[in-house]
Each structure stands twice: as structure tokens, then as C-alpha cells.
DRENDO-1510 file (C-alpha; in Angstrom, 1 decimal, always signed):
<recs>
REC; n; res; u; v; w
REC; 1; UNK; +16.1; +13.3; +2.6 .
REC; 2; UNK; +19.6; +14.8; +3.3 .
REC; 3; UNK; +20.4; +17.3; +0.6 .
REC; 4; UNK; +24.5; +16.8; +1.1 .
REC; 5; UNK; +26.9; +14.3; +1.7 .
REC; 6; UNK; +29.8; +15.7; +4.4 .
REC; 7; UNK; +32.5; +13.6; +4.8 .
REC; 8; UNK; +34.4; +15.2; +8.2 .
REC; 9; UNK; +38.0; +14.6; +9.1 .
REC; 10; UNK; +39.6; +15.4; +11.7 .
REC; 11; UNK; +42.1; +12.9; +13.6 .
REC; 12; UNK; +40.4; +13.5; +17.4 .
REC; 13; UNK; +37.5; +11.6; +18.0 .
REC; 14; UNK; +36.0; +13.9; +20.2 .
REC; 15; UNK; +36.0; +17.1; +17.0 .
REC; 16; UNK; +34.7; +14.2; +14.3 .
REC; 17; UNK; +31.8; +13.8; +17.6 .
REC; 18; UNK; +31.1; +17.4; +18.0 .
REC; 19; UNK; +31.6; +18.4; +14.3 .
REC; 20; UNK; +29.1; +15.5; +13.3 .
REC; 21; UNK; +26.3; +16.2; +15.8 .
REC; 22; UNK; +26.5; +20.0; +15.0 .
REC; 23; UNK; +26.1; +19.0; +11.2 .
REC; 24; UNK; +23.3; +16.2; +12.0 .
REC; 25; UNK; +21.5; +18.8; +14.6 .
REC; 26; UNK; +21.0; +21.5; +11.8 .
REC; 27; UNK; +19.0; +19.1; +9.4 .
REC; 28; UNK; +20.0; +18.2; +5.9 .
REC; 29; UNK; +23.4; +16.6; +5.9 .
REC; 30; UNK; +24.3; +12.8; +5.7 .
REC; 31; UNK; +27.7; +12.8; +7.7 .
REC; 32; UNK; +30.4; +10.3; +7.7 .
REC; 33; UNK; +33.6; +10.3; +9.1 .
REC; 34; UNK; +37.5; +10.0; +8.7 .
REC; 35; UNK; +40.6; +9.9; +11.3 .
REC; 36; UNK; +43.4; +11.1; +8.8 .
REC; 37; UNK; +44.0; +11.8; +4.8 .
REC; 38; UNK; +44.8; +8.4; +4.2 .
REC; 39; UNK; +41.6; +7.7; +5.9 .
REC; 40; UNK; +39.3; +10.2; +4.3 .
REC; 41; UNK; +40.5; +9.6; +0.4 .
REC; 42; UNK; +39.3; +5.6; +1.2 .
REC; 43; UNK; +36.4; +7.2; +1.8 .
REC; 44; UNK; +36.0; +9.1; -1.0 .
REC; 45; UNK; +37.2; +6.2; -3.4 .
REC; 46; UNK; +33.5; +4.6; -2.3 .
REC; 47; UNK; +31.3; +7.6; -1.2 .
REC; 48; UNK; +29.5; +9.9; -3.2 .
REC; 49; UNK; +30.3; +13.2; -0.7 .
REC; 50; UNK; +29.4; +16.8; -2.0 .
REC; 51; UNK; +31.4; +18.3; +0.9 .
REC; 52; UNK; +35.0; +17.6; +2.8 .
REC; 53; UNK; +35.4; +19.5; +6.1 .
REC; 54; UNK; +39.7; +18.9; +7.0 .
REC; 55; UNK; +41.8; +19.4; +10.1 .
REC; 56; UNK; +45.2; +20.6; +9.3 .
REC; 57; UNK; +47.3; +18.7; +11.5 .
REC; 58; UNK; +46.7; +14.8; +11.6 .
REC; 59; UNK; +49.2; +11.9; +11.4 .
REC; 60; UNK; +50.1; +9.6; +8.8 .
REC; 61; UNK; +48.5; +12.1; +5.7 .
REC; 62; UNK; +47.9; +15.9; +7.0 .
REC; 63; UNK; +45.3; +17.8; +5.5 .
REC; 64; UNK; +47.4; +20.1; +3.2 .
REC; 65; UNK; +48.8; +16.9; +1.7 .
REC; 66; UNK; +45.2; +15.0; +1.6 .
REC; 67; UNK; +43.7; +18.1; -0.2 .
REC; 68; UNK; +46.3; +18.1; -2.7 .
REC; 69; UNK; +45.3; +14.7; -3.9 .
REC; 70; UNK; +41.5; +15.3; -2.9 .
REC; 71; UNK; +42.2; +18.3; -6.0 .
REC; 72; UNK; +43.9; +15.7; -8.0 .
REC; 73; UNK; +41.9; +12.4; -7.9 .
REC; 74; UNK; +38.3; +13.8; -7.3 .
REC; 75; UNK; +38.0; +17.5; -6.7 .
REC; 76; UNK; +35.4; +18.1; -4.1 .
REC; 77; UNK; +34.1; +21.2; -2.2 .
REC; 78; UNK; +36.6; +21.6; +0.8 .
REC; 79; UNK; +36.5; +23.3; +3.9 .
REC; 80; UNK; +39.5; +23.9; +5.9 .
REC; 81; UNK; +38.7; +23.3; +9.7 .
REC; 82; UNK; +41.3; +23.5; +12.5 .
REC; 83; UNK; +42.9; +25.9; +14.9 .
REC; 84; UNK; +44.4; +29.4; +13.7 .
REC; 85; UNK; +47.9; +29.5; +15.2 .
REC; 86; UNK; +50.9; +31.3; +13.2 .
REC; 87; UNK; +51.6; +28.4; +11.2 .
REC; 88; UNK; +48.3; +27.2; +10.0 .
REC; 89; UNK; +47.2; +30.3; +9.2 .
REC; 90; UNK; +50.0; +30.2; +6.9 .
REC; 91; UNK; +49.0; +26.4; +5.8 .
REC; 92; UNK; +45.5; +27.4; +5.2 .
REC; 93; UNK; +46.0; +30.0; +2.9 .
REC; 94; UNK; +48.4; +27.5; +1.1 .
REC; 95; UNK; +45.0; +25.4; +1.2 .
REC; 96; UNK; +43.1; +28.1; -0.7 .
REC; 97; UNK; +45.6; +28.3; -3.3 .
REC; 98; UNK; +45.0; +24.3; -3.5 .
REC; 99; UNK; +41.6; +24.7; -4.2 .
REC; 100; UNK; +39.6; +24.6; -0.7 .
REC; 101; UNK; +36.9; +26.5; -0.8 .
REC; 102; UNK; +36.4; +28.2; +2.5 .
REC; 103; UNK; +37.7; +27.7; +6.4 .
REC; 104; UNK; +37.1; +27.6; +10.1 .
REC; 105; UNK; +38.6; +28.2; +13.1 .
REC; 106; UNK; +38.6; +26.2; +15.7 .
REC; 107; UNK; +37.8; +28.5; +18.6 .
REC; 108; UNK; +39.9; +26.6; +21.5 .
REC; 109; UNK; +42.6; +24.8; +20.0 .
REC; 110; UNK; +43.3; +21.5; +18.3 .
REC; 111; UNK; +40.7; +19.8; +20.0 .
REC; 112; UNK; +38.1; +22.7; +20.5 .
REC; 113; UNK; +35.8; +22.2; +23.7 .
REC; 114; UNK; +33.7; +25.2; +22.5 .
REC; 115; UNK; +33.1; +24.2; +19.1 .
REC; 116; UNK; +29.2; +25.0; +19.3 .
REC; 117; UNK; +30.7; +28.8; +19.2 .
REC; 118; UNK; +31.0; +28.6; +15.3 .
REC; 119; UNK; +28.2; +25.8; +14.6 .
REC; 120; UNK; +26.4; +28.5; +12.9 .
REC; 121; UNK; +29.9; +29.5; +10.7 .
REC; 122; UNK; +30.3; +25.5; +9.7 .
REC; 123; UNK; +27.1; +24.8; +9.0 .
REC; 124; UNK; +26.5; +28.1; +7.0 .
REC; 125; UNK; +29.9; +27.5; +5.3 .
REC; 126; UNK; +29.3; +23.9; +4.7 .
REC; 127; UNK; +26.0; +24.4; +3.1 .
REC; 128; UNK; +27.5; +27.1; +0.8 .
REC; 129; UNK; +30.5; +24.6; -0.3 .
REC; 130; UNK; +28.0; +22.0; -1.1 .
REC; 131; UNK; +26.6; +24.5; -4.1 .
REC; 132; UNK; +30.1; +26.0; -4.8 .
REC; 133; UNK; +31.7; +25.8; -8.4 .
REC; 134; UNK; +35.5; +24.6; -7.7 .
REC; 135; UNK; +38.1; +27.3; -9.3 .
REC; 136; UNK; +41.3; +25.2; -10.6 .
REC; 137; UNK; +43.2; +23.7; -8.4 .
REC; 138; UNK; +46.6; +25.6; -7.9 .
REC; 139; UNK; +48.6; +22.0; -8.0 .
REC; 140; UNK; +50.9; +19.9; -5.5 .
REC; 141; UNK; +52.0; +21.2; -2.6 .
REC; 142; UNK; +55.3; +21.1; -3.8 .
REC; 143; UNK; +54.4; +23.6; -6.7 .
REC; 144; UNK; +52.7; +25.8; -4.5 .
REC; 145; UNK; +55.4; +26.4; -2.1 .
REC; 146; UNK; +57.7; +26.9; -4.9 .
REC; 147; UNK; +55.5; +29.7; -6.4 .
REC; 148; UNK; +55.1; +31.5; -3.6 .
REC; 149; UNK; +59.3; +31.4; -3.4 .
REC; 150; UNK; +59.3; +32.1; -7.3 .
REC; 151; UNK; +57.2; +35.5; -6.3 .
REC; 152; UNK; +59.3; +36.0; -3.5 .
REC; 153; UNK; +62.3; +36.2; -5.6 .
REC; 154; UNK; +61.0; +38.2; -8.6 .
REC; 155; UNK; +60.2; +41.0; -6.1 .
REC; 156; UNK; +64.0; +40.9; -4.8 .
REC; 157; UNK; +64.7; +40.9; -8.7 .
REC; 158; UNK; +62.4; +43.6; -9.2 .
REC; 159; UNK; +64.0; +46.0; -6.4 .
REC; 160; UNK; +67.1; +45.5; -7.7 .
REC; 161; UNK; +66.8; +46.4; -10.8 .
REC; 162; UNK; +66.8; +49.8; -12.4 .
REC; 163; UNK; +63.4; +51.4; -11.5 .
REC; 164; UNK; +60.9; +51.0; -14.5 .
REC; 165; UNK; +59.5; +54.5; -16.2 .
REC; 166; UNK; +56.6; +55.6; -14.0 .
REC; 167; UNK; +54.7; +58.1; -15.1 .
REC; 168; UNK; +54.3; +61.4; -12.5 .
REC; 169; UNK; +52.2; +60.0; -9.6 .
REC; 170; UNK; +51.7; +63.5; -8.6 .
REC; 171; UNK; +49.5; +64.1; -11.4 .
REC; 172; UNK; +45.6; +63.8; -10.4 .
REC; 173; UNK; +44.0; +61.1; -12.6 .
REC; 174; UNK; +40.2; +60.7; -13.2 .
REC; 175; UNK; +40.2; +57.9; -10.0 .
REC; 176; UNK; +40.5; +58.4; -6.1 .
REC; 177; UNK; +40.0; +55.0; -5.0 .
REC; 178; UNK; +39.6; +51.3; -6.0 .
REC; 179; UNK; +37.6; +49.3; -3.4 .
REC; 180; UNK; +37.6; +45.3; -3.8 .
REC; 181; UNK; +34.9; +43.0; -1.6 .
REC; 182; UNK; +34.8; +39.5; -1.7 .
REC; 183; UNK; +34.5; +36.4; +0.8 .
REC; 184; UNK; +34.2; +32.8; -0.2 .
REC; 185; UNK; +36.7; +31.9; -2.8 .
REC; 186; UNK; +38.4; +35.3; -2.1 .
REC; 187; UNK; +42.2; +34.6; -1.0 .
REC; 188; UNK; +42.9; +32.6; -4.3 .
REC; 189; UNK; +41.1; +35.1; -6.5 .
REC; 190; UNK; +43.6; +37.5; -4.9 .
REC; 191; UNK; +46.1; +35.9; -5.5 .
REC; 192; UNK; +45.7; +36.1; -8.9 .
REC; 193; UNK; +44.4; +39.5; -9.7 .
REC; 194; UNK; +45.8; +41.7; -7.8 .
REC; 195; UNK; +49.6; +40.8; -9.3 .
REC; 196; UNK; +48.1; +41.4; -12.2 .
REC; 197; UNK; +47.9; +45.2; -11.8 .
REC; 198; UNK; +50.5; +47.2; -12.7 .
REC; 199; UNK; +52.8; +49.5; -10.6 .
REC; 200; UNK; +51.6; +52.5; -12.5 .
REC; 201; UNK; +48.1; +52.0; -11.3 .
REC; 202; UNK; +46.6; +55.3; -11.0 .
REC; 203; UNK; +44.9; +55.1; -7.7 .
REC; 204; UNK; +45.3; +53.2; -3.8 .
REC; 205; UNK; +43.1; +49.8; -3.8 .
REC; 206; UNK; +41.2; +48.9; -0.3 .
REC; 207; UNK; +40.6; +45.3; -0.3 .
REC; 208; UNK; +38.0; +44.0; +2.6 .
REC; 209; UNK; +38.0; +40.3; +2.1 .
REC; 210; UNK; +35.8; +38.3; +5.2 .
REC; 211; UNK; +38.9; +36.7; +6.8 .
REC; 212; UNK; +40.2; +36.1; +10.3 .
REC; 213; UNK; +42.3; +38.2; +12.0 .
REC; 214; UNK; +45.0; +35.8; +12.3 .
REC; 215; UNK; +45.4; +35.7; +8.3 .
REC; 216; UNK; +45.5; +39.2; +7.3 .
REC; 217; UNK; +49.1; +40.1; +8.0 .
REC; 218; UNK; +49.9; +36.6; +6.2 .
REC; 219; UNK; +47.8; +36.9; +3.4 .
REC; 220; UNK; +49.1; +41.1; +3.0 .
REC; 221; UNK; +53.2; +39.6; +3.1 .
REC; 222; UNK; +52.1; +36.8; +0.4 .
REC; 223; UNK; +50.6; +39.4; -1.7 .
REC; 224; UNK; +53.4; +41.3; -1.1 .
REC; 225; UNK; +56.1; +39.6; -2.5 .
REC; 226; UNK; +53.6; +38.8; -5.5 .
REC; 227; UNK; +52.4; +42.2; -6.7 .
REC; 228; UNK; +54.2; +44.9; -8.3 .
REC; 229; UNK; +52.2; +47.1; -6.2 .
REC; 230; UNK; +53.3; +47.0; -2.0 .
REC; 231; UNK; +50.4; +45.7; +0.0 .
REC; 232; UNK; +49.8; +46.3; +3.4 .
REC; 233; UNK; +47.8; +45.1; +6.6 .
REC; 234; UNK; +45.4; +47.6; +7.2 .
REC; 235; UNK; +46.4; +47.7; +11.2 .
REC; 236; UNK; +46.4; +51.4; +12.3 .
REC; 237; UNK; +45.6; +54.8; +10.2 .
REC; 238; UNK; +47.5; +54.4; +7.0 .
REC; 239; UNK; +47.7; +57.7; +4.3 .
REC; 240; UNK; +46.0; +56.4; +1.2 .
REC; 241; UNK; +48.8; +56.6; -1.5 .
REC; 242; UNK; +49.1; +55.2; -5.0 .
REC; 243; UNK; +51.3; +52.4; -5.4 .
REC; 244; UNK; +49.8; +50.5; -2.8 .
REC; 245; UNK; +46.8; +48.1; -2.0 .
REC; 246; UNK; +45.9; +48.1; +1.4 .
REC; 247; UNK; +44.4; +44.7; +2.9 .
REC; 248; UNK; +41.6; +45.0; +5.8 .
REC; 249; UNK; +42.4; +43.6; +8.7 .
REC; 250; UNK; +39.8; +40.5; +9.9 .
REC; 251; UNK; +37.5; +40.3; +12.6 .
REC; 252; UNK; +37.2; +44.3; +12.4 .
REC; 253; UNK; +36.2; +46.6; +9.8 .
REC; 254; UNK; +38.1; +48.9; +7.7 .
REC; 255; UNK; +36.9; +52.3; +6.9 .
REC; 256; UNK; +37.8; +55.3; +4.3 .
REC; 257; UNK; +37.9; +58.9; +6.2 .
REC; 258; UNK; +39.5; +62.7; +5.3 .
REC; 259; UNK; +41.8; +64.1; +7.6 .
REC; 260; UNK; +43.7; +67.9; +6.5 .
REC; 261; UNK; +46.5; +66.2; +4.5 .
REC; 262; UNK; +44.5; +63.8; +2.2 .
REC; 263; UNK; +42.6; +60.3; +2.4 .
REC; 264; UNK; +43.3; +57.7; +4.9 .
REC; 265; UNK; +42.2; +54.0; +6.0 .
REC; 266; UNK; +42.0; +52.4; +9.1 .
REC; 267; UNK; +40.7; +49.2; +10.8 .
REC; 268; UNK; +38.3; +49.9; +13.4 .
REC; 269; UNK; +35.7; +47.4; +15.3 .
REC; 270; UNK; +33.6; +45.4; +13.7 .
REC; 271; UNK; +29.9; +47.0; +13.5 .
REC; 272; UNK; +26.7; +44.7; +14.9 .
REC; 273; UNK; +24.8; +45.9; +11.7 .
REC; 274; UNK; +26.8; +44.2; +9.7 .
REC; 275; UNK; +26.8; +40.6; +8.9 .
REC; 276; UNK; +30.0; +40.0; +7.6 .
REC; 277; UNK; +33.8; +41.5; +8.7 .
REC; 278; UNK; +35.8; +43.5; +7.3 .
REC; 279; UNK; +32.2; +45.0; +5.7 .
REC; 280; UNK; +32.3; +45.7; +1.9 .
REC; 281; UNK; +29.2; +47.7; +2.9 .
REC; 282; UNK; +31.1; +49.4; +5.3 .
REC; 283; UNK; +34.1; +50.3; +3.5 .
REC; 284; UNK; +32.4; +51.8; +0.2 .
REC; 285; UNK; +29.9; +53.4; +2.3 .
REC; 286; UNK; +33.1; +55.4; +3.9 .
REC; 287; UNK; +34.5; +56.3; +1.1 .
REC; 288; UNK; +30.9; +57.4; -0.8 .
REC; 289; UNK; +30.8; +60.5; +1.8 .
REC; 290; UNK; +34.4; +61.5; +1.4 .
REC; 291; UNK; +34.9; +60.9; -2.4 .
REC; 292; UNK; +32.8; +61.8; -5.4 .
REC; 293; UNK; +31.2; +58.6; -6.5 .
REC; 294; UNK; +32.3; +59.3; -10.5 .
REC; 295; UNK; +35.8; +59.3; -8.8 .
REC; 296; UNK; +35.4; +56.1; -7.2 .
REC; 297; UNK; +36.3; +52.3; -9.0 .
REC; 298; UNK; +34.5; +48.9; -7.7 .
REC; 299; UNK; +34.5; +45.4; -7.3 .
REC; 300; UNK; +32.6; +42.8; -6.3 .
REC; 301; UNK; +34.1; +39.0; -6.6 .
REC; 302; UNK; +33.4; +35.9; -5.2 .
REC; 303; UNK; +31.3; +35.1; -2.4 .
REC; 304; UNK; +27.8; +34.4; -0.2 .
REC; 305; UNK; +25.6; +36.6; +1.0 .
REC; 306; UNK; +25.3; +40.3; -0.4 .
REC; 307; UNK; +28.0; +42.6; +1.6 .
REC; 308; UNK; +28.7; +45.5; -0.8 .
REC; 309; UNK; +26.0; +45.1; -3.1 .
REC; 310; UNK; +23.6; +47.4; -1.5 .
REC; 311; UNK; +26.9; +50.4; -1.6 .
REC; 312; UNK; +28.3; +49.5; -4.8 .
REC; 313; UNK; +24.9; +49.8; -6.7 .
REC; 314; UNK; +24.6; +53.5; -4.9 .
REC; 315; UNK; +28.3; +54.2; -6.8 .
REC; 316; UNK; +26.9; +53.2; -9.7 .
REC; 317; UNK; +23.6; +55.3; -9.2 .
REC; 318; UNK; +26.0; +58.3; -8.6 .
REC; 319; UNK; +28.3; +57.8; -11.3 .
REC; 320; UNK; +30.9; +55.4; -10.7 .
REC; 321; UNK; +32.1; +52.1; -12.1 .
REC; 322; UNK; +31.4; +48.7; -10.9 .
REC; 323; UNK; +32.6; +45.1; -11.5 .
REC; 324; UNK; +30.4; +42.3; -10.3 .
REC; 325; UNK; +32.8; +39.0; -11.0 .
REC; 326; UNK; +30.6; +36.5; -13.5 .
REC; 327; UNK; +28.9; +33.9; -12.5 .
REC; 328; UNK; +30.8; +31.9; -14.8 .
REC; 329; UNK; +34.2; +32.4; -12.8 .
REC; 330; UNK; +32.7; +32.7; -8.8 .
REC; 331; UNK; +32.8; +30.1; -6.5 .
REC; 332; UNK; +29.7; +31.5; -5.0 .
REC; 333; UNK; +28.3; +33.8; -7.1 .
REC; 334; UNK; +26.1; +35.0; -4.1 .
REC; 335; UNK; +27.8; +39.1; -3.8 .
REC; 336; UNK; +28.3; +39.7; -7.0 .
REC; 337; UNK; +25.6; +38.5; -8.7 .
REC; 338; UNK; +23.1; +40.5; -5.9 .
REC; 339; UNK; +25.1; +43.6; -7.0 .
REC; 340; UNK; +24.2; +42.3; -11.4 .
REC; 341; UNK; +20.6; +41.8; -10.0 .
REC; 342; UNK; +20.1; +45.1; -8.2 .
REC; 343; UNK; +21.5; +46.6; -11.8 .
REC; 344; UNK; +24.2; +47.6; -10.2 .
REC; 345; UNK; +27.4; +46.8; -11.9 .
REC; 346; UNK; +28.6; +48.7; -14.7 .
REC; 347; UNK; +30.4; +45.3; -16.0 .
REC; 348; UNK; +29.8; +41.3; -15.1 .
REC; 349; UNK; +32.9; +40.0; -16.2 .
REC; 350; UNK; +35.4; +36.4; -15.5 .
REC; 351; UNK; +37.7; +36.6; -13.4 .
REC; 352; UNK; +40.6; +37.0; -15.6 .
REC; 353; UNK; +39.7; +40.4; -17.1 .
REC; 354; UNK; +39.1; +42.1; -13.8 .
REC; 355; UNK; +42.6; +43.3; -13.6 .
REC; 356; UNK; +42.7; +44.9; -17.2 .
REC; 357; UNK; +39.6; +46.3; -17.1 .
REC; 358; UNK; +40.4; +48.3; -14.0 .
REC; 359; UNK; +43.7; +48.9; -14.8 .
REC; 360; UNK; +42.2; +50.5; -17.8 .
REC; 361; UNK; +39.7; +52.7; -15.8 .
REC; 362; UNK; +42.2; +53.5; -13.4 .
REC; 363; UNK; +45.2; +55.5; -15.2 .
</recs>
């Protein structure tokens, strides 16, 4: 007996063909099909479907649109399927704020001839959104643009203004580093703490979040203009500084090392051993050997699979502080709670006191 409903949607017959067999060929799906939004939410208004997979650009109802009132009318698992060019990258992550879940890129295009390259990615993905525990929906599309403008603004505002007091960031506090992993469920969770920490934070942040290549740079310039800390696209070797949150770049790996004049990061090729890219186990692992692990700050959000548990637990062991997000809060509580099961995590907490608790380790 199937053990998920997919509804797939995509306006080329030939993708709803391949995406279907590709579903129907790794057992345990029931898969039905729609040729636009305006198609798929008929569907939905008579199916019981556990999973949505959407194409970005379709006719009549596009998928940004659709997902908006998927989130509205009957929020269901969502994952985001279609071609990475400039502007959907920039759609997608729009789509994450909305409320979907997780994405894939179409390897050739539109209409995707090799789509059997990331059969293992959808099904993997699909099977995780069908067990997935939605976050709130960030609202209409209309109200998403507009906050990312609002954000956009304030930052202008900001860097107009008179500079706020800062206290001497000079002076050597008790923290070196604050490394961030997460995956599934990751952009939006961004997106919401990492504004949230001040610009007197007391140490550089290293965020590897699994992600495309082709969203980093987006995803570091929306951060940007929302955080009173500057973020950056980890895409050469970069001096760790405070002030700053440094975003690893996808597809690749990004790694902690020691040069003469102090710490620095850089993005470097993605490792076979590891599953998942940029590698949380990677990037705490790095900086384990070149900082004291009682001078190192952690967390683990939202996402399948255990990258960074295994690394985070041996900070712990060696002194350091951990968050694992709670299980209450995660979309997939598959990373951090591996990191609360290995005994790992100094703290489980919801989402929405990450921020001031490290804010208040880190001063």
C-alpha cells in the first residue's frame, strides 16, 4: 500500500512523465498529476495528497503564486522542482519563505532530459516532506516581496544613521567562532534568526546550510539587507572578523583554517565522504583543530539526516556549547535531534530562542 500521496506539477508533459515514473519506480508513492496551479489546487480541493512537488514557471497560475494559496487554503508539504537559473533561484527562496519545504533542480533546463540524475535527491526529498512538520507560512506573495524591500530599506536607514555604541571589538571575548548547520527547512529559519542577532555579537558566525550553488550568493544579499550583522558568500579565503556571518557556498564545502594573521574561511570542493554539501561535519571538524573547543559556539537546526551531529557532540565532549533546534520547532527534526540523542547538545531549544541564547553566550 502506498505510504504517500504526491500530487506533481509541472506544466510539460514529458517532466510530469519522468517525475511520475521516477516516483512510481522507487515504491511507496500513489502519484497524480497537474499541468498548472490552477490545475493542481482542483486537485487538491478533491485529493487527500501528503506531498506537492511544483515547477516554477507554468502558465495561467505559476508556482510561486499556486504555493501561496496551497499555504493559505490547505497547507501541504511542498517541494519546489524546476531549473536553477538567476531568477528562480531568487523565486525559490521567495518559495521557502512561503512555506515550501525543500527544492530541486532540474539538471538540464525547463524540460530536463536527464532528470534520472537527481531521482535519488526527489525521491529522498519527497519522502522526507511527506513526514515534515510545516513552519508558518510567511504569507502572500505580495507580503513577501514587500518584506524583503522593508529589510532592504531599514539597512539603508540603518547606514545612515549615526553609528550605534559598540563596544571595543578589539577586546577578546570568551568565543572564537559560532558555527550554524542545517538543511531541510534551513533558508526560512535563516531568515529569521540570524536578523535576530545583534551587531555587537562577540564573535564571526559560519553558516553551512545544504543548498545549491546557484542560491548562495542570493540567499547571502537577502540576508544581507536583513541582518544587522554583513553576511557574505563564502566564495574565496575570507579573514574571519566579527561583525560578520559568513554563508557557505553550495555544491562545495567550506572549511575553518589558521594562517599567521588570524582565522580564516574558505569554500573548497565538496569531499566524497561526506553525504551532504556544504558539510556541517566538515566545517566544525575544521575549526575543532584550530580553535579550543570551550571557545567554540554551535548549532544544529532543521533538517534530515545527521551532518554535524557526530562534530558538534565532540565540541560538547571538549567543552563547548551546543544548540540542537527542538523538535517542536524543526521541519525535520532529523540533525538535531541525532545531535539531543548522541547527548550532545548542551541546549534543545524552539526556534525562536536560538538567537538570544547565543547572543547571550557569545558577548
Amino acid at each position: 500500500m502506498p505510504s504517500a500521496s504526491v500530487l506533481v506539477v509541472d506544466d510539460s508533459a514529458l517532466m510530469r512523465r519522468a517525475l511520475k515514473g521516477i516516483l512510481l519506480d522507487a515504491g511507496g508513492f500513489e502519484v497524480h498529476t497537474a499541468r498548472n496551479g490552477i490545475d493542481a489546487l482542483e486537485h487538491l480541493g478533491r485529493l487527500e495528497v501528503d506531498v506537492v512537488t511544483l515547477d516554477i514557471n507554468m502558465p495561467e497560475m505559476d508556482g510561486l503564486t499556486c504555493l501561496a494559496r496551497i499555504m493559505e487554503q490547505r497547507p501541504t508539504p511542498v517541494v519546489m522542482v524546476s531549473s536553477l537559473t538567476e531568477h528562480n533561484a531568487l523565486v525559490t527562496l521567495e518559495a521557502l519563505q512561503l512555506g515550501a519545504v525543500d527544492y530541486v533542480a532540474k539538471p538540464g533546463g525547463t524540460v530536463s532530459l536527464n532528470i534520472d540524475e537527481v531521482a535519488a535527491e526527489l525521491v529522498d526529498k519527497v519522502r522526507a516532506a511527506a513526514g515534515v512538520r510545516l513552519r508558518r507560512a510567511g504569507g502572500t506573495v505580495a507580503r513577501v516581496r514587500a518584506q524583503n524591500q522593508q529589510n532592504q530599506q531599514n539597512q539603508q536607514n540603518q547606514q545612515s544613521a549615526a553609528a550605534p555604541p559598540r563596544r571595543d571589538l578589539g577586546k577578546v571575548g570568551s568565543v572564537d567562532l559560532v558555527l550554524i548547520g542545517s538543511s531541510t527547512g534551513g533558508p526560512a529559519l535563516l531568515s529569521e534568526l540570524l536578523p535576530r542577532l545583534p551587531a555587537t555579537l562577540g564573535a564571526p558566525v559560519i553558516v553551512a546550510q545544504h543548498i545549491p550553488a546557484a542560491f548562495t550568493a542570493t540567499l547571502a544579499r537577502r540576508l544581507d539587507e536583513a541582518c544587522a550583522l554583513r553576511v557574505h558568500e563564502v566564495d574565496r579565503i575570507m579573514n574571519l572578523k566579527r561583525g560578520n556571518i559568513y554563508i557557505g557556498r553550495g555544491n562545495a564545502d567550506v572549511v575553518v583554517a589558521r594562517r599567521t594573521d588570524g582565522l580564516i574561511v574558505k569554500s573548497v570542493p565538496a569531499a566524497a565522504e561526506y553525504r551532504w554539501h556544504p558539510s556541517v561535519d566538515r566545517l566544525v571538524g575544521s575549526a575543532h583543530r584550530y580553535v579550543d573547543p570551550q571557545r567554540l559556539v554551535c548549532a544544529l537546526l532543521t533538517g534530515m539526516g545527521d551532518d554535524g551531529a557526530a562534530e558538534m557532540a565532540a565540541v560538547m565532549a571538549g567543552g563547548g556549547r551546543t544548540i540542537a533546534e527542538a523538535e517542536e520547532t524543526a521541519v525535520v527534526w532529523g540533525m538535531p535531534g541525532e545531535l539531543a540523542r548522541r547527548g550532545g547538545a548542551t541546549a534543545v531549544l524552539p526556534s525562536y530562542e536560538i538567537a538570544d541564547r547565543l547572543a547571550g553566550w557569545v558577548r
